[in-house]
N, CA, C and O atoms as a MOPAC input file, in Angstrom:
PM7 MOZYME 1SCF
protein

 N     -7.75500 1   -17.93000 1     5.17200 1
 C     -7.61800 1   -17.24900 1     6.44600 1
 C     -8.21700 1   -15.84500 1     6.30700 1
 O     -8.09000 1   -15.11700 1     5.32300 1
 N     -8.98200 1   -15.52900 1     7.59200 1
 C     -9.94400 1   -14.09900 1     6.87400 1
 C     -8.55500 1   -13.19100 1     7.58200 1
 O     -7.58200 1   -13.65700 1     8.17500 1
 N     -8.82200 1   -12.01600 1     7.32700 1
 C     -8.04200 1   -10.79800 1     8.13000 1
 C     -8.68500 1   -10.32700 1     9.21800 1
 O     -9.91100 1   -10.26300 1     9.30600 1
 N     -7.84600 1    -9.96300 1    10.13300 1
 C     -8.22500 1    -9.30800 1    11.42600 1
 C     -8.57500 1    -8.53100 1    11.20400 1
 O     -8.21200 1    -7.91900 1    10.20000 1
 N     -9.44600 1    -8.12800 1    11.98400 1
 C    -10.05800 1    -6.59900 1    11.89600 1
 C     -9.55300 1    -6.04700 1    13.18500 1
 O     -9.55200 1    -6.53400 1    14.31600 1
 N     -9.03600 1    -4.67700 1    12.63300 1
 C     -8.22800 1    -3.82900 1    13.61900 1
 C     -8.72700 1    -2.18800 1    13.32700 1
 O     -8.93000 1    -1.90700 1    12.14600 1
 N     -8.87500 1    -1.39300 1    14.08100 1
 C     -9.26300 1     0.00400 1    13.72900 1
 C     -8.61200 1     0.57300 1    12.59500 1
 O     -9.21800 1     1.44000 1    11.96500 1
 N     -7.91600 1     0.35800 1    12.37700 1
 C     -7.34500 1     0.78900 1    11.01100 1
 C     -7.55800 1     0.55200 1     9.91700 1
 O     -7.51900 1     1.40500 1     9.03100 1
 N     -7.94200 1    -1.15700 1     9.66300 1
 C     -8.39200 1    -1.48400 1     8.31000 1
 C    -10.04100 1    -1.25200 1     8.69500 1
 O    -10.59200 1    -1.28600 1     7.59400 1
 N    -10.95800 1    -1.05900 1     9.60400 1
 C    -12.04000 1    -0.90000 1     9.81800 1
 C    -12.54400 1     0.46600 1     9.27200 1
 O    -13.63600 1     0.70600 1     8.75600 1
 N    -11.54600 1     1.26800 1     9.49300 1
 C    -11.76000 1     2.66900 1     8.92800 1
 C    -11.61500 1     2.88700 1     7.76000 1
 O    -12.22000 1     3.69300 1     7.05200 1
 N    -10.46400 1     1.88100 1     7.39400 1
 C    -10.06400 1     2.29300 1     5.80700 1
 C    -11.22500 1     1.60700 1     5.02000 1
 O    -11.41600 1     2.08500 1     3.90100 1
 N    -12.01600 1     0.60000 1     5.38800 1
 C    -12.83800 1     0.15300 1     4.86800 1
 C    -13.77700 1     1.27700 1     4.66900 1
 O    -14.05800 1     1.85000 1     3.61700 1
 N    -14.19800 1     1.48300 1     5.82400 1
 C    -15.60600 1     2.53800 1     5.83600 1
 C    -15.16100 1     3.62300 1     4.98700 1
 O    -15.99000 1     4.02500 1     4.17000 1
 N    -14.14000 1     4.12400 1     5.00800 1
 C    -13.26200 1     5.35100 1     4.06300 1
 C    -13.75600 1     4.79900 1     2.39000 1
 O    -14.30700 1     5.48200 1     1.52700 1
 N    -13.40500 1     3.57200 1     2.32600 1
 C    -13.62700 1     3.53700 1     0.87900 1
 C    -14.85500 1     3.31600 1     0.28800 1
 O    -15.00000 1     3.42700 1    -0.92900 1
 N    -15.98800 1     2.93500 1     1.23100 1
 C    -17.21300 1     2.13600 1     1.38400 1
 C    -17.49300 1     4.09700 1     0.93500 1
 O    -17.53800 1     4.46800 1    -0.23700 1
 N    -17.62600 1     4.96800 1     2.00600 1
 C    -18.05700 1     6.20000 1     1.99500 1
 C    -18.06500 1     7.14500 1     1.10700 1
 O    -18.85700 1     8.07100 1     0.93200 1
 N    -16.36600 1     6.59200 1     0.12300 1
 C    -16.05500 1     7.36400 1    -0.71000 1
 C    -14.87500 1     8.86500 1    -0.21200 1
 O    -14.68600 1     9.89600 1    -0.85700 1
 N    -14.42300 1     8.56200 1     0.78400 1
 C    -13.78700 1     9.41800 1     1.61800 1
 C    -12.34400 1     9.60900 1     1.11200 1
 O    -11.65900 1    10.63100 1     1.15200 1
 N    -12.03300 1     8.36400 1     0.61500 1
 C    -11.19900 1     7.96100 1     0.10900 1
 C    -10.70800 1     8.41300 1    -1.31200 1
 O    -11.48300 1     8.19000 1    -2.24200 1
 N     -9.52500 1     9.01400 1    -1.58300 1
 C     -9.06200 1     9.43600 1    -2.76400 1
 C     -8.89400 1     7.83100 1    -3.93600 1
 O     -9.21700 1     6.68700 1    -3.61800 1
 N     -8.31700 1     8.27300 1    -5.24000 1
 C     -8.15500 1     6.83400 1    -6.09200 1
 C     -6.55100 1     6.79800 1    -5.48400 1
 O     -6.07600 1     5.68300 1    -5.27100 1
 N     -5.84300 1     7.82200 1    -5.24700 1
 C     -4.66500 1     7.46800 1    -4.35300 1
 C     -4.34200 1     6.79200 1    -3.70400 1
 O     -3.47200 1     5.92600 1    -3.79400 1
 N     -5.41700 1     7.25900 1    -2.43400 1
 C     -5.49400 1     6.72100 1    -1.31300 1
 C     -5.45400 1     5.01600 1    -1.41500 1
 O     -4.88500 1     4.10900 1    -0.80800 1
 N     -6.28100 1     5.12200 1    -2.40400 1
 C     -7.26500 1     3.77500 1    -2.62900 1
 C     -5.90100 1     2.39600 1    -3.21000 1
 O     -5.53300 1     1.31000 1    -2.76200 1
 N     -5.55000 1     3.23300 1    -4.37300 1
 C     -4.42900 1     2.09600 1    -5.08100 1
 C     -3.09100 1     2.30000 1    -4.08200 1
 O     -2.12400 1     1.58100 1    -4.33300 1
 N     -2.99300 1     3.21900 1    -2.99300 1
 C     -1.96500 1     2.76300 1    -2.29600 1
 C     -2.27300 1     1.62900 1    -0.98100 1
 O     -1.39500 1     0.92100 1    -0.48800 1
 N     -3.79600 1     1.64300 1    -0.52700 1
 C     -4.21500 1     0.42000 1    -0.03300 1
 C     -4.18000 1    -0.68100 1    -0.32000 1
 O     -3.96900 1    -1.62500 1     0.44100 1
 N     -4.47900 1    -0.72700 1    -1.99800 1
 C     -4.41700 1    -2.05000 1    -2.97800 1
 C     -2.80700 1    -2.28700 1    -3.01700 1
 O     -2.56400 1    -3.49400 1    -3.03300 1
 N     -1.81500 1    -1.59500 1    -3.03400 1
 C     -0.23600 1    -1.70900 1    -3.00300 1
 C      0.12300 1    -2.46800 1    -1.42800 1
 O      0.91400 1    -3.39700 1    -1.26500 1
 N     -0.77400 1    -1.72100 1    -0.26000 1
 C     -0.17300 1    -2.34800 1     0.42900 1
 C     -0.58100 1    -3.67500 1     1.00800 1
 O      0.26700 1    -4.30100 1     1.64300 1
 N     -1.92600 1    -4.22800 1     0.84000 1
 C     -2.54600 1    -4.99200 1     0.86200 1
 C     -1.56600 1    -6.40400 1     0.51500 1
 O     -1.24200 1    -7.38900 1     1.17900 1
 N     -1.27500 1    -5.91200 1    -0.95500 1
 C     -0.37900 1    -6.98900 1    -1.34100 1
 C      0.73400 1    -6.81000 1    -1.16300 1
 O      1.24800 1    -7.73200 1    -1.79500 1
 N      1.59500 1    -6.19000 1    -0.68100 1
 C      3.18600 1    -6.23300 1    -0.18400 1
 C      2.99100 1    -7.08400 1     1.09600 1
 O      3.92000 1    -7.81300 1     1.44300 1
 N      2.01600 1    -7.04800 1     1.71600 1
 C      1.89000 1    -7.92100 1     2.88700 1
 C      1.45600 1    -9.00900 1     2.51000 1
 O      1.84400 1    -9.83000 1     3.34100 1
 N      0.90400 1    -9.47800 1     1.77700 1
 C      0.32500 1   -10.18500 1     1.40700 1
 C      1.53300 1   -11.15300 1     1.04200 1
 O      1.57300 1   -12.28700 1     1.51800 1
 N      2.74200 1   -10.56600 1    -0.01400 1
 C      3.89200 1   -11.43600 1    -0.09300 1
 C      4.76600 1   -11.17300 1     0.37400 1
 O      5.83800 1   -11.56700 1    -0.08600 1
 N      4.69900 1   -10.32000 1     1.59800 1
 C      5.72800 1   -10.34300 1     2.67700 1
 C      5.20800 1   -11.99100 1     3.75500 1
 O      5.99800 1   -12.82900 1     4.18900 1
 N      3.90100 1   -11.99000 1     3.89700 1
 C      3.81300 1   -13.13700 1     4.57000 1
 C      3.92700 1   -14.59300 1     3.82400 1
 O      4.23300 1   -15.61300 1     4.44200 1
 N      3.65800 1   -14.56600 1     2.48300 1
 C      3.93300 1   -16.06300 1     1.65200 1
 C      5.33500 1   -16.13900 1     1.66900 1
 O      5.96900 1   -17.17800 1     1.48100 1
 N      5.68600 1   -15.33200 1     1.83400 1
 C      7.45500 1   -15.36500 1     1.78900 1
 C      8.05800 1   -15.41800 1     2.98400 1
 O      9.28300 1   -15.50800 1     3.06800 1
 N      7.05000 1   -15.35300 1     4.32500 1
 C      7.87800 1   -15.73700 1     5.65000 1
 C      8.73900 1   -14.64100 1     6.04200 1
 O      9.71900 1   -14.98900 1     6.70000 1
 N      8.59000 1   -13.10500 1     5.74500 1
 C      9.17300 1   -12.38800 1     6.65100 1
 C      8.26500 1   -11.52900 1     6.84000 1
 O      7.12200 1   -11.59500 1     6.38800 1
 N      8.82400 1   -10.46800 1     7.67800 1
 C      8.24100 1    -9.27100 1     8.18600 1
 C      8.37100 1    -7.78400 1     7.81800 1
 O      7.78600 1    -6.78100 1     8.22800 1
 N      9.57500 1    -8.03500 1     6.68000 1
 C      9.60400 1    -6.56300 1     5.90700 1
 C     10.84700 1    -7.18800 1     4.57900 1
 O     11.61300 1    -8.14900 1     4.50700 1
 N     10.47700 1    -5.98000 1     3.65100 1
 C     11.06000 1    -6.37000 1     2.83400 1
 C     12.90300 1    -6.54700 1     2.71600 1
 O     13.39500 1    -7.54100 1     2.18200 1
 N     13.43800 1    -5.83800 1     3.08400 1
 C     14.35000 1    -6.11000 1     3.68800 1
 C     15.38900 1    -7.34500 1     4.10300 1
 O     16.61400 1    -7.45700 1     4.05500 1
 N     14.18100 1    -8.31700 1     4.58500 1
 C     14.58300 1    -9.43600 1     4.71300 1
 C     14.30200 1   -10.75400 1     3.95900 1
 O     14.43600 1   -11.97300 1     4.05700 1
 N     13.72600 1    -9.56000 1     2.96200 1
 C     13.69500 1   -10.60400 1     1.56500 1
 C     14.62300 1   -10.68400 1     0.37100 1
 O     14.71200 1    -9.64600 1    -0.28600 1
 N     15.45100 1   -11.90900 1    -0.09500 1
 C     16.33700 1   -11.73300 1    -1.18600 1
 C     15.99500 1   -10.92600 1    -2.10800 1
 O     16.78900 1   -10.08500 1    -2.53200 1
 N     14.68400 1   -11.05400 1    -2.59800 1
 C     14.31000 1   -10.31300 1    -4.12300 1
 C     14.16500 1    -8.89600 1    -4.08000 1
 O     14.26600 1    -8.28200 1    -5.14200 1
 N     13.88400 1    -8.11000 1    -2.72900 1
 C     13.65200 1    -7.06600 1    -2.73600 1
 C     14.46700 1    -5.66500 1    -3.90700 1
 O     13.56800 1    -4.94100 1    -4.33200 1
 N     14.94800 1    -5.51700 1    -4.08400 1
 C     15.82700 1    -4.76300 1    -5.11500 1
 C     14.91000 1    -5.23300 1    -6.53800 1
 O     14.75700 1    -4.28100 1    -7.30300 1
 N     14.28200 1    -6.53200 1    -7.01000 1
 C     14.21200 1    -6.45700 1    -8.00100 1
 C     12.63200 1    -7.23900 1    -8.13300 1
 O     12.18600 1    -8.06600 1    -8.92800 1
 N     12.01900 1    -6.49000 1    -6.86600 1
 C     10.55900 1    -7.18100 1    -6.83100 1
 C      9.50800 1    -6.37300 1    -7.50000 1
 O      9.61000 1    -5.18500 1    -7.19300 1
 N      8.64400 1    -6.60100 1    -8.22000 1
 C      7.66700 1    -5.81700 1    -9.00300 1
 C      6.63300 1    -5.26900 1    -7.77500 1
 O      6.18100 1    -4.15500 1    -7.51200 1
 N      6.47700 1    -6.68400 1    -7.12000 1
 C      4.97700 1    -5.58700 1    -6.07600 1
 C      5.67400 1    -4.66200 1    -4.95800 1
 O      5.12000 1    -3.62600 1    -4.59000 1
 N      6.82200 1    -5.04800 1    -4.46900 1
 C      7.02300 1    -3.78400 1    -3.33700 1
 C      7.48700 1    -2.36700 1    -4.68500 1
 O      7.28700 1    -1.24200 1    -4.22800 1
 N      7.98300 1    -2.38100 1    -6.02000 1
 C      8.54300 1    -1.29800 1    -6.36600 1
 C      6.77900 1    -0.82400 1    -7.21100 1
 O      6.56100 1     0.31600 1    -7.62100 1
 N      5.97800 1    -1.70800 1    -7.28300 1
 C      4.61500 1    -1.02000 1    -7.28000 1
 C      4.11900 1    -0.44200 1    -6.11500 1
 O      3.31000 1     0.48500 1    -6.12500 1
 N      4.73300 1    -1.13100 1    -4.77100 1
 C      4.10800 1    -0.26600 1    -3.72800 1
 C      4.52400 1     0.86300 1    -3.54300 1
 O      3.81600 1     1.81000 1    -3.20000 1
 N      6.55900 1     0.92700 1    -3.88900 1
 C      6.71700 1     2.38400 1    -3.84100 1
 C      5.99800 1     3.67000 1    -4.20100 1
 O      5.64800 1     4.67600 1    -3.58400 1
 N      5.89700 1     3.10300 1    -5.80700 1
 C      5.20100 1     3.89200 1    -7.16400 1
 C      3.87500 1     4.23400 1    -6.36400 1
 O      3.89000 1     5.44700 1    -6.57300 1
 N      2.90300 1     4.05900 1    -5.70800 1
 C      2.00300 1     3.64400 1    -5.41500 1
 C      2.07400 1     5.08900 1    -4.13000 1
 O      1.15000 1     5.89600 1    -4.02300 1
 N      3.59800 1     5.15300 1    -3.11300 1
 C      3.13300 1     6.14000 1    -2.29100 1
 C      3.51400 1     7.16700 1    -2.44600 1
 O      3.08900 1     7.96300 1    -1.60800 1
 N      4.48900 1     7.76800 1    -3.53900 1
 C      4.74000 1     8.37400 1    -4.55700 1
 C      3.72600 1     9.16900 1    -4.75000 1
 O      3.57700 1    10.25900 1    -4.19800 1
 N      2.73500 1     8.48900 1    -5.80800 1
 C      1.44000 1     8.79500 1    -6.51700 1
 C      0.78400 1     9.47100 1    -5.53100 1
 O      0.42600 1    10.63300 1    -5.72700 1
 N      0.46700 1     8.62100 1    -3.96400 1
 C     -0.49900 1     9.23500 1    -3.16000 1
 C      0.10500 1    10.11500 1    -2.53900 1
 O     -0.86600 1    10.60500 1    -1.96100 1
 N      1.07500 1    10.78500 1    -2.15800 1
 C      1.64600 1    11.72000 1    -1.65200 1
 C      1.55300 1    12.68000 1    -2.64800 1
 O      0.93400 1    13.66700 1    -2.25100 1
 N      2.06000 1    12.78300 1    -4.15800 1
 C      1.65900 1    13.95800 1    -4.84000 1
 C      0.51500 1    13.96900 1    -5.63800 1
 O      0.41600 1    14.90200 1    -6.43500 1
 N     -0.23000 1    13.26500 1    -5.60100 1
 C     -1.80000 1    12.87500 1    -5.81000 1
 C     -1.47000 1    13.00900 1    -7.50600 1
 O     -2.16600 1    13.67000 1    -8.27700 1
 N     -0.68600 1    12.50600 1    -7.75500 1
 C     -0.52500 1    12.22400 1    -9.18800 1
 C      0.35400 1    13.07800 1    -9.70400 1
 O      1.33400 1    12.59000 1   -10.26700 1
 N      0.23000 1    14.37300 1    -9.64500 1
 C      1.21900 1    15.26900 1   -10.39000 1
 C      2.82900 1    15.07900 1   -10.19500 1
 O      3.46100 1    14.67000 1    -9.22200 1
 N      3.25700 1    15.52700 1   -11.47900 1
 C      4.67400 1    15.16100 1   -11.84600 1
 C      5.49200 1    16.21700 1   -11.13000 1
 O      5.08200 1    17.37600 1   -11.06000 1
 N      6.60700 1    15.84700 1   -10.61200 1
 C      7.19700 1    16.90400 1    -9.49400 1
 C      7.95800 1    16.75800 1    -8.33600 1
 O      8.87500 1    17.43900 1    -7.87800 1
 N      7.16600 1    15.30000 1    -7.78000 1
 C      7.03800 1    15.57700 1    -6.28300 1
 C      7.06800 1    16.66100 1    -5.14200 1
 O      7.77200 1    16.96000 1    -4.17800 1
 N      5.49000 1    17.24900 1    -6.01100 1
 C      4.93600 1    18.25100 1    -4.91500 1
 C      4.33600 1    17.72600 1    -4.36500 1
 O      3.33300 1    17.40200 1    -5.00100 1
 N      4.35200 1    17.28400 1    -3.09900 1
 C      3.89600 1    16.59700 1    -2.16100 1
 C      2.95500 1    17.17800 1    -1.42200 1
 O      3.23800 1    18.26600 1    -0.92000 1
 N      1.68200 1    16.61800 1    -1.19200 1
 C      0.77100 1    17.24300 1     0.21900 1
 C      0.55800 1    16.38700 1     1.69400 1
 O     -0.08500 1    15.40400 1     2.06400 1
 N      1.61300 1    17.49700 1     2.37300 1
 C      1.54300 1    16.63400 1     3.74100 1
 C      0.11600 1    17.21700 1     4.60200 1
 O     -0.18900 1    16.73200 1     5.69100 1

């Protein structure tokens, strides 16, 4: 099944195509890519309504993931909004 294309992943594409895009940015796309990815093999709509959640590797990589891109790596959580 291909993915929809919607202005959002259209941009994020061109963002990464351009280079616009941080490695942040980037591995928190790759995080969320796949949280959806097994949010839908798993038949729900958020994690939440999944048993495993508490002890799932890809959503607590997705956390890790917006973490990282919010303090662009540094240890701290100094965050740039």
């Amino acid at each position: 099944m291909s993915e929809i294309k919607t202005p959002d992943n259209i941009a994020q594409s061109t963002e990464v195509a351009n280079g616009t895009m941080d490695i942040f940015e980037k591995k928190l796309q790759d995080e969320l890519d796949s949280l959806k990815n097994c949010q839908q093999s798993s038949g729900v709509d958020s994690c939440f309504a999944c048993e495993k959640m508490l002890e799932c590797p890809t959503r607590k990589s997705y956390v890790s993931a917006v973490y990282e891109s919010m303090s662009k790596g540094q240890e701290g959580g100094d965050f740039d909004f």
